[in-house]
mmCIF file as Biopython writes it, N, C-alpha, C and O atoms, coordinates in Angstrom:
data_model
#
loop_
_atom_site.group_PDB
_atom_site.id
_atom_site.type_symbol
_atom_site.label_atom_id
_atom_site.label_alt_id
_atom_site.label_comp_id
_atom_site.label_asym_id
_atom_site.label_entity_id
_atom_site.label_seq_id
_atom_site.pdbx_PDB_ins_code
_atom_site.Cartn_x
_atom_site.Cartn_y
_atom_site.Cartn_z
_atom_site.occupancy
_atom_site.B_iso_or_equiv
_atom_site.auth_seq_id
_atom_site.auth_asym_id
_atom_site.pdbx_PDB_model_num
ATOM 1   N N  . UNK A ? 1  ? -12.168 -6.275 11.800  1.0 0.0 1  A 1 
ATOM 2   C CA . UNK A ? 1  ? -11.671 -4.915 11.696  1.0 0.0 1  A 1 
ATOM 3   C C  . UNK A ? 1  ? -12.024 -4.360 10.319  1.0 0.0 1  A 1 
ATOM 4   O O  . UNK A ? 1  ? -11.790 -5.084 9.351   1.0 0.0 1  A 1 
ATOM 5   N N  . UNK A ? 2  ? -12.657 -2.939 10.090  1.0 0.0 2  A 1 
ATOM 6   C CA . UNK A ? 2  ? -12.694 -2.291 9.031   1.0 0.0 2  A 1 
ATOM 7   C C  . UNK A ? 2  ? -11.416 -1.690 8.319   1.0 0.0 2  A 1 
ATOM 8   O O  . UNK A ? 2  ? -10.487 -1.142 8.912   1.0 0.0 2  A 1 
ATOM 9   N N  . UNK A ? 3  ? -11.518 -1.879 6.951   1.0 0.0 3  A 1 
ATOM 10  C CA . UNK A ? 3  ? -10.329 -1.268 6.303   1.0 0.0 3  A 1 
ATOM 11  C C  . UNK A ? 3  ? -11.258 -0.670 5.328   1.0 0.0 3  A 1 
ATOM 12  O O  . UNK A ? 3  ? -12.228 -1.151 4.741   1.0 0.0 3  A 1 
ATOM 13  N N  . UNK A ? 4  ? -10.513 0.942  5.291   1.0 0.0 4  A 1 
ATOM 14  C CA . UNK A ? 4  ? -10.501 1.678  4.630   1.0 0.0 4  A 1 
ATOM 15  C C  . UNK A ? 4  ? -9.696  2.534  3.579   1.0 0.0 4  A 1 
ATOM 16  O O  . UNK A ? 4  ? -8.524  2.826  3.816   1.0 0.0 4  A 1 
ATOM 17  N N  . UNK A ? 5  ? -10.104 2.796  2.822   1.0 0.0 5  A 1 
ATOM 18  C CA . UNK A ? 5  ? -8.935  3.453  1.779   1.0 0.0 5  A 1 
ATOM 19  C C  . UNK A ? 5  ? -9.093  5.280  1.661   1.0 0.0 5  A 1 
ATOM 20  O O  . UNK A ? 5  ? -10.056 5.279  0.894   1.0 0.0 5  A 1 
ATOM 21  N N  . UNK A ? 6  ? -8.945  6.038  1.782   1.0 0.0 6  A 1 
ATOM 22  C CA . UNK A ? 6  ? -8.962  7.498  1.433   1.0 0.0 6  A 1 
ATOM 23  C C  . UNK A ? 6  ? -8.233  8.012  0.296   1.0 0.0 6  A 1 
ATOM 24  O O  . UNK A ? 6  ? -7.168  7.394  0.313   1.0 0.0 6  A 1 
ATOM 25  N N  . UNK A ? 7  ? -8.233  8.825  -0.699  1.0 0.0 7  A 1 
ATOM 26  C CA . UNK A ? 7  ? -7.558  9.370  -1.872  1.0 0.0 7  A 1 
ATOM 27  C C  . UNK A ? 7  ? -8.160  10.551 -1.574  1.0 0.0 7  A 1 
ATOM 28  O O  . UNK A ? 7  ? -9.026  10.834 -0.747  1.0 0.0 7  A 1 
ATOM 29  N N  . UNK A ? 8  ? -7.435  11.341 -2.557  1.0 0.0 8  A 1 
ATOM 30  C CA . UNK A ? 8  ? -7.615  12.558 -2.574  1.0 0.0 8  A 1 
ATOM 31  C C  . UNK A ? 8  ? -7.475  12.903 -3.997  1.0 0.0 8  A 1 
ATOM 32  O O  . UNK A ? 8  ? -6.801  12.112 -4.656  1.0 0.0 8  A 1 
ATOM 33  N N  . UNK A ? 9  ? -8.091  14.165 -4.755  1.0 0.0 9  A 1 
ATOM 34  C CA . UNK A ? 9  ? -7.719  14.273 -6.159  1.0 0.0 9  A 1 
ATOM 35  C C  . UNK A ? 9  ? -6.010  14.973 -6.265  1.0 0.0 9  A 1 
ATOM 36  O O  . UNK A ? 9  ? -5.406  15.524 -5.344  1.0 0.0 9  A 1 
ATOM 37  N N  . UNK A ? 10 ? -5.582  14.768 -7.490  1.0 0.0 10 A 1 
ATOM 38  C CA . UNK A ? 10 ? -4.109  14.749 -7.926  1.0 0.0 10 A 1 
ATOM 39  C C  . UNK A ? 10 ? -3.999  15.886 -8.112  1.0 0.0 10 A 1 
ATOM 40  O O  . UNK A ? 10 ? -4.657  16.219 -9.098  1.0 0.0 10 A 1 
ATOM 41  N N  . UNK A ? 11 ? -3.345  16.904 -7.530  1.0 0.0 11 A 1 
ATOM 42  C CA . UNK A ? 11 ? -3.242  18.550 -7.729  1.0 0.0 11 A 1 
ATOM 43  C C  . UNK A ? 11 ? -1.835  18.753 -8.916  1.0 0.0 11 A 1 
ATOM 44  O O  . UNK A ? 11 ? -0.670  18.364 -8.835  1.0 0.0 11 A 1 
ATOM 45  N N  . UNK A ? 12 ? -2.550  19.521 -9.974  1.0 0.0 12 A 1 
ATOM 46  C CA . UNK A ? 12 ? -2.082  19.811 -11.253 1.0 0.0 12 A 1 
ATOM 47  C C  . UNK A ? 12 ? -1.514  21.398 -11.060 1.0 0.0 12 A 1 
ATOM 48  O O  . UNK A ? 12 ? -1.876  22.309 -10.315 1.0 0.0 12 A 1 
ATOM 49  N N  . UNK A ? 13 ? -0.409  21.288 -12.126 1.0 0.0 13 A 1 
ATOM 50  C CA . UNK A ? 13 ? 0.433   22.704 -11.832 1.0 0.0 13 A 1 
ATOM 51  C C  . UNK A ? 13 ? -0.324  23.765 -13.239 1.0 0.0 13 A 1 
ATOM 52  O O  . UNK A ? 13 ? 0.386   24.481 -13.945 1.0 0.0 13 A 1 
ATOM 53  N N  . UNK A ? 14 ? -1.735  23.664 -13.400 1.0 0.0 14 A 1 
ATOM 54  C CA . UNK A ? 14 ? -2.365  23.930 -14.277 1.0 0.0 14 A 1 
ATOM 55  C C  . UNK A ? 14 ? -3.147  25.579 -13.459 1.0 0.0 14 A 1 
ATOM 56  O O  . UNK A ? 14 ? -4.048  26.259 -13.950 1.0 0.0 14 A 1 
ATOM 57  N N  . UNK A ? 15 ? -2.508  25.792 -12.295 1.0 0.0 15 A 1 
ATOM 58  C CA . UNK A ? 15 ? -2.956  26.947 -12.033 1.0 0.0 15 A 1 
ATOM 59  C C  . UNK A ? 15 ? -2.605  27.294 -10.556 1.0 0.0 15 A 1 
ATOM 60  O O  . UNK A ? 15 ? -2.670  26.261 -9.888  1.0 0.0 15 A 1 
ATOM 61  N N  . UNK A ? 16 ? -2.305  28.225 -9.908  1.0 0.0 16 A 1 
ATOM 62  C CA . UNK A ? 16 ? -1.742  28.425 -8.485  1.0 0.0 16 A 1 
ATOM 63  C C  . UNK A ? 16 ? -2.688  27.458 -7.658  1.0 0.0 16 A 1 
ATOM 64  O O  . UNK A ? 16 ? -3.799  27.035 -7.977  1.0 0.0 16 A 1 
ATOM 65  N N  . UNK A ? 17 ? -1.762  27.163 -6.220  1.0 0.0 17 A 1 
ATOM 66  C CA . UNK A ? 17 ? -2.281  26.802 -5.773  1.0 0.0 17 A 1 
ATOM 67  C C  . UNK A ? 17 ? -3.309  27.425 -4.812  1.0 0.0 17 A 1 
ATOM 68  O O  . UNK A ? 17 ? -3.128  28.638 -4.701  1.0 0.0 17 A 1 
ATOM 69  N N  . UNK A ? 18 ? -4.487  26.878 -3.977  1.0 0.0 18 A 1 
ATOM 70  C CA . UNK A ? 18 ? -5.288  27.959 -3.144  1.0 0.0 18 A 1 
ATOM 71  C C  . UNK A ? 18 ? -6.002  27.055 -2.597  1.0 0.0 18 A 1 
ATOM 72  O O  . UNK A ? 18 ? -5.894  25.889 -2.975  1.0 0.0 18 A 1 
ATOM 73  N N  . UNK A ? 19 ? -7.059  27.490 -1.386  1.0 0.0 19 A 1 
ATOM 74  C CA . UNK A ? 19 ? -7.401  27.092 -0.309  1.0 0.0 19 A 1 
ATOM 75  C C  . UNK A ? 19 ? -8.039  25.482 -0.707  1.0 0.0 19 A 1 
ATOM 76  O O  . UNK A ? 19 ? -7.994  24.513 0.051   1.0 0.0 19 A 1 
ATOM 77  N N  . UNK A ? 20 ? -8.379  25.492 -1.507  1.0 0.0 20 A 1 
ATOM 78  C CA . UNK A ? 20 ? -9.327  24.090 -1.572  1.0 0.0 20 A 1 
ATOM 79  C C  . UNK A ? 20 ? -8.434  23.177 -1.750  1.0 0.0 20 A 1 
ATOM 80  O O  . UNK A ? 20 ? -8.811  22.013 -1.621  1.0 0.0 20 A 1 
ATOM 81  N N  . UNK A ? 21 ? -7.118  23.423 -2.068  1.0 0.0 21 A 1 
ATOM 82  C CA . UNK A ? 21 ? -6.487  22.281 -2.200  1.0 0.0 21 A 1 
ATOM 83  C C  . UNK A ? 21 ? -6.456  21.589 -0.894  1.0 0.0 21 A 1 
ATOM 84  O O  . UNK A ? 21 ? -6.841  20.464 -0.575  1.0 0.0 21 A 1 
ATOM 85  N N  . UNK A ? 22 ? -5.726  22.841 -0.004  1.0 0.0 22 A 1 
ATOM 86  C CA . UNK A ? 22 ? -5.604  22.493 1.873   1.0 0.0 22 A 1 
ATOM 87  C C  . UNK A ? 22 ? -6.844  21.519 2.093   1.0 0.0 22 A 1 
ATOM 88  O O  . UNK A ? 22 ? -6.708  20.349 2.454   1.0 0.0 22 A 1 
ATOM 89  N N  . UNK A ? 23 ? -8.402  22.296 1.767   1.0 0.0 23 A 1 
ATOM 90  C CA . UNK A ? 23 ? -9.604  21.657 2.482   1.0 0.0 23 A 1 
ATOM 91  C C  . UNK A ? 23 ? -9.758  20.329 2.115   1.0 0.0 23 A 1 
ATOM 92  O O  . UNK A ? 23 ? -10.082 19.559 3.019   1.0 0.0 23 A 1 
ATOM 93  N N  . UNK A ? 24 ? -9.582  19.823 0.856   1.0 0.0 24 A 1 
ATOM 94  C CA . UNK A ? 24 ? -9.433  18.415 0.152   1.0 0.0 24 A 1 
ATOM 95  C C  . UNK A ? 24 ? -8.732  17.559 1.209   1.0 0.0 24 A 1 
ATOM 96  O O  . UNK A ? 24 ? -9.179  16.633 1.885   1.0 0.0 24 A 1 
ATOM 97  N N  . UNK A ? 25 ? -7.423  18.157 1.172   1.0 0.0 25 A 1 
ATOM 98  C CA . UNK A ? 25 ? -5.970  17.244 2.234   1.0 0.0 25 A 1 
ATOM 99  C C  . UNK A ? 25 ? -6.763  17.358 3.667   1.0 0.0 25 A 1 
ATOM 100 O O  . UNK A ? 25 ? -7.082  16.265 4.134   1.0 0.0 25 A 1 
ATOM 101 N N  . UNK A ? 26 ? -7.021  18.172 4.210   1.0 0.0 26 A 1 
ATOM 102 C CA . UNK A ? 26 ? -6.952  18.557 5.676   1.0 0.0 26 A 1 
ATOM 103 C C  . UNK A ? 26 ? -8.531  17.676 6.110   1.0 0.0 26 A 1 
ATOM 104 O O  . UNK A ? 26 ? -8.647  17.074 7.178   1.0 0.0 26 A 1 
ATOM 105 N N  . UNK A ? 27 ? -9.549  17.746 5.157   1.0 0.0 27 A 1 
ATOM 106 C CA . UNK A ? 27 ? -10.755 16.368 5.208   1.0 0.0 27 A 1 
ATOM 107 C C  . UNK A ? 27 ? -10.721 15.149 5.515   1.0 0.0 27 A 1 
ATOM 108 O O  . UNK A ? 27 ? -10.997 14.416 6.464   1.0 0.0 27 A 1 
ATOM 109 N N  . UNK A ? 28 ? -10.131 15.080 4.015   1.0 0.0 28 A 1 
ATOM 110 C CA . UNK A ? 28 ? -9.370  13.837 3.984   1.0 0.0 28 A 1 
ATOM 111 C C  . UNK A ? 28 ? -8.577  13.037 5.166   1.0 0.0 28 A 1 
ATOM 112 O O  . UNK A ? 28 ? -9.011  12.056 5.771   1.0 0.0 28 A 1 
ATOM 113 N N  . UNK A ? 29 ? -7.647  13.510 5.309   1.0 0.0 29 A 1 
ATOM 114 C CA . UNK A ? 29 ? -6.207  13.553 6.643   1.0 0.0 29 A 1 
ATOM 115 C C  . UNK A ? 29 ? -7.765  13.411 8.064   1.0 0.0 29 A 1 
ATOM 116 O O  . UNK A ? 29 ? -7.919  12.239 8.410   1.0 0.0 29 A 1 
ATOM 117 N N  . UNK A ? 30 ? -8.430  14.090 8.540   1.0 0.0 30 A 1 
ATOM 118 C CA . UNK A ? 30 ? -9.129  14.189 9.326   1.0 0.0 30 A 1 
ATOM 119 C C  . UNK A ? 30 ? -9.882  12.598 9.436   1.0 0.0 30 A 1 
ATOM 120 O O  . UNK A ? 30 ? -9.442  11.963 10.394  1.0 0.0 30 A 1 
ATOM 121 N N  . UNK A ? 31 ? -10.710 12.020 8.790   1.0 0.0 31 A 1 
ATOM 122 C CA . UNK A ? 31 ? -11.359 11.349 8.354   1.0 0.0 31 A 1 
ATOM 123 C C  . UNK A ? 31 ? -10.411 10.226 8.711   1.0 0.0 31 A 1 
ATOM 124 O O  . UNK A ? 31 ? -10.804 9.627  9.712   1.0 0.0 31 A 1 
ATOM 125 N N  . UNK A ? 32 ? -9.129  9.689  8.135   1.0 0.0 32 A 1 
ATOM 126 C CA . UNK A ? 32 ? -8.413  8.459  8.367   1.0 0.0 32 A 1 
ATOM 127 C C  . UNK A ? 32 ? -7.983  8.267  9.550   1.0 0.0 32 A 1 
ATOM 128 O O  . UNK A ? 32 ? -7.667  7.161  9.990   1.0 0.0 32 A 1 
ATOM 129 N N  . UNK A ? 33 ? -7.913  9.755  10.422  1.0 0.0 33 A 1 
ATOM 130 C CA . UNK A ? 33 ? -7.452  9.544  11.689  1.0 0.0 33 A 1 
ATOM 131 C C  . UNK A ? 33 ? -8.231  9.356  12.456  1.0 0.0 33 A 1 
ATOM 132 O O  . UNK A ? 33 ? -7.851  8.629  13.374  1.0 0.0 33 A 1 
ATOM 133 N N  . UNK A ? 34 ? -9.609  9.838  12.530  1.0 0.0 34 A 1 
ATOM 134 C CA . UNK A ? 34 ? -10.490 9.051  13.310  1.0 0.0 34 A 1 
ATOM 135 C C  . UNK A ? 34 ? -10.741 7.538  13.218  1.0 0.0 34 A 1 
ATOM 136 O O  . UNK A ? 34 ? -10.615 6.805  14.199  1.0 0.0 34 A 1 
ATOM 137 N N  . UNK A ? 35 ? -11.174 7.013  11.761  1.0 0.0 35 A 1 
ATOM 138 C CA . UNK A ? 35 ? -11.384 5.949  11.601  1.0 0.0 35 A 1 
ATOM 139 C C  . UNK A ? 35 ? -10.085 4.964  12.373  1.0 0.0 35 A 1 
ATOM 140 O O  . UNK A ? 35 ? -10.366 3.869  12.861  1.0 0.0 35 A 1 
ATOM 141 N N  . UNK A ? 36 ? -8.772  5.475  12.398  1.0 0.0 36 A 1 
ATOM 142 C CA . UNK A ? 36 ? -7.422  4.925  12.903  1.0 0.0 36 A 1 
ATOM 143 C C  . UNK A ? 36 ? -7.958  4.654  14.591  1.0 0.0 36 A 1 
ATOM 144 O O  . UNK A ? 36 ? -8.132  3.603  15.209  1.0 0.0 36 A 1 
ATOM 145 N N  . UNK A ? 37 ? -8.162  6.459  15.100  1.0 0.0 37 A 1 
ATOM 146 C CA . UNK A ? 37 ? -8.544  6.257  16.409  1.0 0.0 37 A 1 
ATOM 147 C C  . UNK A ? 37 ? -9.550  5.188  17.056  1.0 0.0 37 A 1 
ATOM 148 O O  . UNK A ? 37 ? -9.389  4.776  18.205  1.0 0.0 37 A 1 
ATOM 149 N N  . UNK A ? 38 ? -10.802 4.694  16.067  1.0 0.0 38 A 1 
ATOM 150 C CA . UNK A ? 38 ? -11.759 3.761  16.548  1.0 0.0 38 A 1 
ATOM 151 C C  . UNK A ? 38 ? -11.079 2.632  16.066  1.0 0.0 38 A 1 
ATOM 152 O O  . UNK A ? 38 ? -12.032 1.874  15.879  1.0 0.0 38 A 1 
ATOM 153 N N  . UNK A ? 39 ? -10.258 2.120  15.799  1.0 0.0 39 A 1 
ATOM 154 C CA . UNK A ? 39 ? -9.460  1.069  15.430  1.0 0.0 39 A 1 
ATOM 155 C C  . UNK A ? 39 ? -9.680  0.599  14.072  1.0 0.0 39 A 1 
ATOM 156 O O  . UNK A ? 39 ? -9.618  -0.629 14.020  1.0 0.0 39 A 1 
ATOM 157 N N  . UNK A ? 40 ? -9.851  1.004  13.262  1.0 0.0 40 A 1 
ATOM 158 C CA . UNK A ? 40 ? -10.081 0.490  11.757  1.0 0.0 40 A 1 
ATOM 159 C C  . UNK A ? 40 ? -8.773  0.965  11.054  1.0 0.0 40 A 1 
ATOM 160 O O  . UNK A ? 40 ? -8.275  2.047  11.361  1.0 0.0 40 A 1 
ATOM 161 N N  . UNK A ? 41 ? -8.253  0.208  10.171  1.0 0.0 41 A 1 
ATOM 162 C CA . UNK A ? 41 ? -7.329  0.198  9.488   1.0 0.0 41 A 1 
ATOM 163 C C  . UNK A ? 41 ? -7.478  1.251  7.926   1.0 0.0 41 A 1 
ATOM 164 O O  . UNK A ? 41 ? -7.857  0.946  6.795   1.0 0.0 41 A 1 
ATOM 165 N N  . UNK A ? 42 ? -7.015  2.494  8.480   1.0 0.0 42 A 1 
ATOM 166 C CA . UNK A ? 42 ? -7.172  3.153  7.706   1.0 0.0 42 A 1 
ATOM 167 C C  . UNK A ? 42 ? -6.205  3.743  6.443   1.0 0.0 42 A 1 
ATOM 168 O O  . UNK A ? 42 ? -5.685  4.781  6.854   1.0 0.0 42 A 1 
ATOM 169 N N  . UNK A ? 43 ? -5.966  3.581  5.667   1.0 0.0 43 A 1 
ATOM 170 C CA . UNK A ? 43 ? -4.981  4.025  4.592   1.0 0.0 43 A 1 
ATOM 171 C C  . UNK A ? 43 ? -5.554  5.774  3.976   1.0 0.0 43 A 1 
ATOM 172 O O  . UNK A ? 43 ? -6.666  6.207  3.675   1.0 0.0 43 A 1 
ATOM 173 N N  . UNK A ? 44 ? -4.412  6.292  3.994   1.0 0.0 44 A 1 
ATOM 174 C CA . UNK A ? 44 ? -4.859  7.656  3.283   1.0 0.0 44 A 1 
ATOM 175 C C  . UNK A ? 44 ? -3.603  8.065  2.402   1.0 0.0 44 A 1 
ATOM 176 O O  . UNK A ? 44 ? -2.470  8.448  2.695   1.0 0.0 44 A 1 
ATOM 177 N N  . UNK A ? 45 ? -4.221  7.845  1.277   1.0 0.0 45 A 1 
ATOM 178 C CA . UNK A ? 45 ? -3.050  7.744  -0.208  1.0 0.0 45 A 1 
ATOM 179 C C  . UNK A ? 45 ? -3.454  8.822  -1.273  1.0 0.0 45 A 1 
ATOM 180 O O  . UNK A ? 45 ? -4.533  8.998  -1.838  1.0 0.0 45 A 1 
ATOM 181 N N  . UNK A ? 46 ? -2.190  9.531  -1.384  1.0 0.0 46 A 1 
ATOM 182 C CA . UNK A ? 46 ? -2.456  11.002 -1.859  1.0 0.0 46 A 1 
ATOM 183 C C  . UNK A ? 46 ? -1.189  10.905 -3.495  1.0 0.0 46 A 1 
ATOM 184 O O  . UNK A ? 46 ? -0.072  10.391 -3.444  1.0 0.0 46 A 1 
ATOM 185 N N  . UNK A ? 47 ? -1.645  11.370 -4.414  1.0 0.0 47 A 1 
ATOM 186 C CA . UNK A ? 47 ? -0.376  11.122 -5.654  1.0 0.0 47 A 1 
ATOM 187 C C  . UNK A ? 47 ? -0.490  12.629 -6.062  1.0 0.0 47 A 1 
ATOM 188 O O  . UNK A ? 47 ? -1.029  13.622 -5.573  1.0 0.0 47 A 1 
ATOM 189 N N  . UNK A ? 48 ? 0.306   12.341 -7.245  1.0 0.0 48 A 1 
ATOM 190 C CA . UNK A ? 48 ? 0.839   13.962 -7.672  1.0 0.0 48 A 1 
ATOM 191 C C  . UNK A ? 48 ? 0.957   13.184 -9.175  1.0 0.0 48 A 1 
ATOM 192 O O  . UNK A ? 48 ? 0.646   12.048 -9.530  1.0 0.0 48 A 1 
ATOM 193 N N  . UNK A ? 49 ? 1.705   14.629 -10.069 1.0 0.0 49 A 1 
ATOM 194 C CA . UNK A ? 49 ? 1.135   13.575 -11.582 1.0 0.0 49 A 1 
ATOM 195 C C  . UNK A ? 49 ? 2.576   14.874 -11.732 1.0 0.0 49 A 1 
ATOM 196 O O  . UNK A ? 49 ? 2.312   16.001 -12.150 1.0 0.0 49 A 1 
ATOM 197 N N  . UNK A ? 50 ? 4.046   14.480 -11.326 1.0 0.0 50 A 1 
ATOM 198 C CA . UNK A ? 50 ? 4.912   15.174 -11.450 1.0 0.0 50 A 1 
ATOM 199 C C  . UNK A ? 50 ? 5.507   15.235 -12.894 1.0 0.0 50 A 1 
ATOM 200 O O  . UNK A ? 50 ? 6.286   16.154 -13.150 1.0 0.0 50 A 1 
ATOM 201 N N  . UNK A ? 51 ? 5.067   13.953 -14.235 1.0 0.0 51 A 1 
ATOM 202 C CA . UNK A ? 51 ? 5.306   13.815 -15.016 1.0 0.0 51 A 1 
ATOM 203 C C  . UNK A ? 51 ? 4.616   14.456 -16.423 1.0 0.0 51 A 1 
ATOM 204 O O  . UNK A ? 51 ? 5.067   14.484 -17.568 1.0 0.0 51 A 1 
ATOM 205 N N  . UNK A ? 52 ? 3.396   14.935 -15.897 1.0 0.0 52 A 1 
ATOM 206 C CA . UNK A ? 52 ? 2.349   15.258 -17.422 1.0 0.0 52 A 1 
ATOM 207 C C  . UNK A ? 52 ? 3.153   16.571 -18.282 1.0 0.0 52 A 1 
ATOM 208 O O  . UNK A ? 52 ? 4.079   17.379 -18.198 1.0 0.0 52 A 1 
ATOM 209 N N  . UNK A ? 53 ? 2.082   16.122 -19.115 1.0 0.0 53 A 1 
ATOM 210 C CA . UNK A ? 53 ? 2.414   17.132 -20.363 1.0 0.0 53 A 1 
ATOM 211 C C  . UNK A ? 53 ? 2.614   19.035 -19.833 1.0 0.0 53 A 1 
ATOM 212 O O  . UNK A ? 53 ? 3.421   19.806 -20.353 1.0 0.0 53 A 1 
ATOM 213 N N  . UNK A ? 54 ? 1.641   19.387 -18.711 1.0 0.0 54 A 1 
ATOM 214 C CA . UNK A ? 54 ? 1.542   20.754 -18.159 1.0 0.0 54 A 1 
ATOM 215 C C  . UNK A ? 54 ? 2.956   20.809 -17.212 1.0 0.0 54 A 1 
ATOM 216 O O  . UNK A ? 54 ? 3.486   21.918 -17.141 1.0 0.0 54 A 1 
ATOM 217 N N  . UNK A ? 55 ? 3.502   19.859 -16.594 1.0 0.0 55 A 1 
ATOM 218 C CA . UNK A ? 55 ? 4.987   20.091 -15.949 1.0 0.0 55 A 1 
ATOM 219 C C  . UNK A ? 55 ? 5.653   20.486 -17.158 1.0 0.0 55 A 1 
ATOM 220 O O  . UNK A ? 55 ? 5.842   21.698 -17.267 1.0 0.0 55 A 1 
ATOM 221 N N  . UNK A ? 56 ? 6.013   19.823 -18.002 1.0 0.0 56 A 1 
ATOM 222 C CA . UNK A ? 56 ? 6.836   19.291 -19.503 1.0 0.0 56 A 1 
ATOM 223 C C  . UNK A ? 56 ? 6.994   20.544 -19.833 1.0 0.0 56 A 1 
ATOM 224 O O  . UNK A ? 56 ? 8.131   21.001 -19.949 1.0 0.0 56 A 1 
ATOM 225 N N  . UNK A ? 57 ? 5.732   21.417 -20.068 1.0 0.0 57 A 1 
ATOM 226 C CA . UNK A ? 57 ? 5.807   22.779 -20.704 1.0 0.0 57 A 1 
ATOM 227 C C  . UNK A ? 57 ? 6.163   23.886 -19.698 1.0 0.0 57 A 1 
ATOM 228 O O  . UNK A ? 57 ? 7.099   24.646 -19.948 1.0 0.0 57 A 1 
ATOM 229 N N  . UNK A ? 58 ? 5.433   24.002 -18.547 1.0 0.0 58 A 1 
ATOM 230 C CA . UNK A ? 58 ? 6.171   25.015 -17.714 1.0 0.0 58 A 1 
ATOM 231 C C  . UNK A ? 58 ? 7.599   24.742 -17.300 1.0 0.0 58 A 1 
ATOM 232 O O  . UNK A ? 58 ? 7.940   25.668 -16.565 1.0 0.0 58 A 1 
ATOM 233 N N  . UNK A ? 59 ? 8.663   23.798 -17.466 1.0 0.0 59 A 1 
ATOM 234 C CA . UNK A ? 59 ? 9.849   22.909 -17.570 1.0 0.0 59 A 1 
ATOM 235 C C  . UNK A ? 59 ? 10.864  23.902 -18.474 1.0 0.0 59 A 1 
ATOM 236 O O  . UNK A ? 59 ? 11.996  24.375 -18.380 1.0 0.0 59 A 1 
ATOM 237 N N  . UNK A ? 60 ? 9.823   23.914 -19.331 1.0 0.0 60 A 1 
ATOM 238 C CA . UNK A ? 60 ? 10.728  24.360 -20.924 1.0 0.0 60 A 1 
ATOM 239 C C  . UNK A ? 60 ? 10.976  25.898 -21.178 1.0 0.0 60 A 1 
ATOM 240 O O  . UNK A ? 60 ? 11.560  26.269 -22.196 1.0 0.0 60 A 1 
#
């Protein structure tokens, strides 16, 4: 059986959000579920960076 991993890049609060973020996720997301459907063990792991310095300041 194939195993696969998927990521996606870490969306930063460094500017509104807008369509490419969706197209990134919605690729991505697409992609693991096929590979799922032909039976390969697919992982699709997505992070956020809720801690950086650009939260910290729009925070304050």
């Amino acid at each position: 059986m194939s195993r696969y991993y998927l990521t996606t890049a870490i969306a930063y609060s460094n500017g509104d959000p807008h369509i490419g973020h969706a197209y990134e996720k919605v690729g991505a997301d697409a992609i693991a579920r096929f590979h799922r459907l032909v039976g390969a063990d697919a992982h699709f792991v997505i992070g956020l960076d809720e801690h950086g310095q650009q939260e910290a300041q729009d925070a304050a």
